[in-house]
N, C-alpha and C positions, 0 to 999 in steps of 0.2 A: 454302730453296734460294736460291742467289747467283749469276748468271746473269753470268756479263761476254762484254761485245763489246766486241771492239778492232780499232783501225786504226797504221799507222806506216810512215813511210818515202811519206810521200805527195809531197815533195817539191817542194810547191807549185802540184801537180795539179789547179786550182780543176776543169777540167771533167770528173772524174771523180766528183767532188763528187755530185752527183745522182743520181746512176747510183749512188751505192755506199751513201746514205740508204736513197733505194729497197730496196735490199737486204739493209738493216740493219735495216729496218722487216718484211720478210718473216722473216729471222731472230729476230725478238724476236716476234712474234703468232703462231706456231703453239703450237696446243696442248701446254704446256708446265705440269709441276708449277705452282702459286702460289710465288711468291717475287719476289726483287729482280732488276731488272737495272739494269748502270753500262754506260755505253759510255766507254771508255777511249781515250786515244793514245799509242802508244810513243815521241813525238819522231820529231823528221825531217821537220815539218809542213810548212814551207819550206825554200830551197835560195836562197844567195847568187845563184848566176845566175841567179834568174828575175826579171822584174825588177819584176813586186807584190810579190813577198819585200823586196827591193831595197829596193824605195823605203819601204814599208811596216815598215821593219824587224824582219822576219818575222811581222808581226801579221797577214796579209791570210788566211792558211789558217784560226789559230786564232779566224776573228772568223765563218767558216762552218762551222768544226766547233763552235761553241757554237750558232751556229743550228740545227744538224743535234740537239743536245740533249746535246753531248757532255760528261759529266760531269766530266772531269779530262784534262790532258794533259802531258806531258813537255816540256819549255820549254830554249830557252836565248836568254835575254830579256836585256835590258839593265834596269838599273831605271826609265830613263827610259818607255821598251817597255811596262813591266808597267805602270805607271804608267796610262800612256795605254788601255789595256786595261780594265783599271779602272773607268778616267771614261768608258768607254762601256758601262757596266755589265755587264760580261762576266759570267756567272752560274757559267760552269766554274773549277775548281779551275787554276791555271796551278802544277808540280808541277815544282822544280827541286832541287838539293844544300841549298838555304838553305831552301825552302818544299815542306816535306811536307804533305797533305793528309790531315787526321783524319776519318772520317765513322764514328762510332759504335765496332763494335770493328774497322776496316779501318782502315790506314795506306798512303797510298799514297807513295812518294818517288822517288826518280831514282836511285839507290843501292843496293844492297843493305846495309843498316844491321839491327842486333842490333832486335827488335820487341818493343812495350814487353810484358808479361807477358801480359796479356790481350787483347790484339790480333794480326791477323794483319795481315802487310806485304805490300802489294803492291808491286811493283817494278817501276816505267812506264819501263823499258829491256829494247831487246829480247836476249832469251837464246836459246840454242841449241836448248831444248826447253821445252814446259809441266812445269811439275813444284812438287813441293811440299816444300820443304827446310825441317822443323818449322813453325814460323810465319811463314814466306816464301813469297809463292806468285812463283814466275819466270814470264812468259811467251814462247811462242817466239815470232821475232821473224815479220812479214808484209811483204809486199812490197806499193807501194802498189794493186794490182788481189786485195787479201786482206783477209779478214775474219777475225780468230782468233775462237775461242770459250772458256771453260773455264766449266764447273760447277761450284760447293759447295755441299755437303749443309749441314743448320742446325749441324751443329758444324764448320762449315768446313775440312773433308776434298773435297779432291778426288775429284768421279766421274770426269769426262770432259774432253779436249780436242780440238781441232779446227779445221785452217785451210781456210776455204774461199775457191775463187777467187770473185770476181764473173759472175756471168755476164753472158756478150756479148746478151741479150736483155734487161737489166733497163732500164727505163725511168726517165728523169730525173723525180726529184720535184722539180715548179712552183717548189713557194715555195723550195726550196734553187739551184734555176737562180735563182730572181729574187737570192737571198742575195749568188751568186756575182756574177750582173752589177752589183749595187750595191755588192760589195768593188773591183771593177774598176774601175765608175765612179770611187769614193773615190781609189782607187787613180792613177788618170789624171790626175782634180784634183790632188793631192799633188803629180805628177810638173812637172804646166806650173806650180803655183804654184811651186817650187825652180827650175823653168828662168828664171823672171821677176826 
């Protein structure tokens, strides 16, 4: 069984950040078949006019959705960007047109590209509906207060899909508020050192 949780379209959202951990964490621990899960992001992590995106050149969301555990995300980095990402030893897959991400028989990319024989593609751009077109799994797209879900059985067929909102009670997880206010500190240093 192959479990994904996804996020997208968060748009630079640091203080929803917590709030949607929390809830990503309650998603993944109920009793559930054994099997895998990936938490994914469809792109759209930052937004030009926010101005941690800004200054950060879009690095400041994906540097707390790797803290959050996020396994891969949809990107449009510069190379200097990825770079820098990098040398802060980012652990997530960063998943653009030029860097597909391979984990075993899964393929994840930003594209929908032909998938190599033995492998299933996932495609970290969001689509109209969940679905599974041969060895392409689409996902539909969420909205940043959304969680999508899809299931696969062990020969990687689709069970189930499913987008849920966040709910307005879920509580900030600690150490992702702390993630957030140390992207922001980062983020403020960067800012008055280029004013200097």
């Amino acid at each position: 069984m192959l479990t994904i949780l996804y996020t997208g379209s968060l748009r630079g959202d640091l203080e929803r950040l917590p709030r949607l951990y929390t809830f990503l964490q309650n998603l993944r621990h109920p009793p559930q078949p054994p099997g895998r899960t990936l938490l994914l992001d469809l792109g759209d992590s930052c937004a030009p006019d926010v101005w941690h995106c800004a200054i950060t050149g879009g690095r400041s969301t994906l540097i707390v959705l790797d803290a959050m555990g996020c396994h891969a995300a949809r990107v449009e980095l510069s190379d200097e960007n990825r770079r820098r990402l990098r040398a802060n030893l980012l652990s997530m897959a960063l998943v653009d047109a030029e860097h597909p991400w391979v984990d075993g028989e899964l393929v994840f990319t930003a594209a929908a590209v032909l998938p190599p024989p033995d492998a299933l593609t996932v495609v970290l751009a969001p689509a109209d509906s969940t679905r599974l077109d041969g060895r392409m799994l689409r996902l539909a797209g969420v909205s940043a207060g959304q969680v999508g879900l899809a299931r696969l059985d062990d020969s990687l067929a689709l069970l189930d899909h499913a987008i849920y909102d966040l709910p307005p009670a879920a509580l900030p997880d600690p150490t992702i508020t702390a993630a957030v206010d140390f992207v922001l500190a980062e983020a403020r240093a960067l800012q008055r050192k280029r004013a200097e």
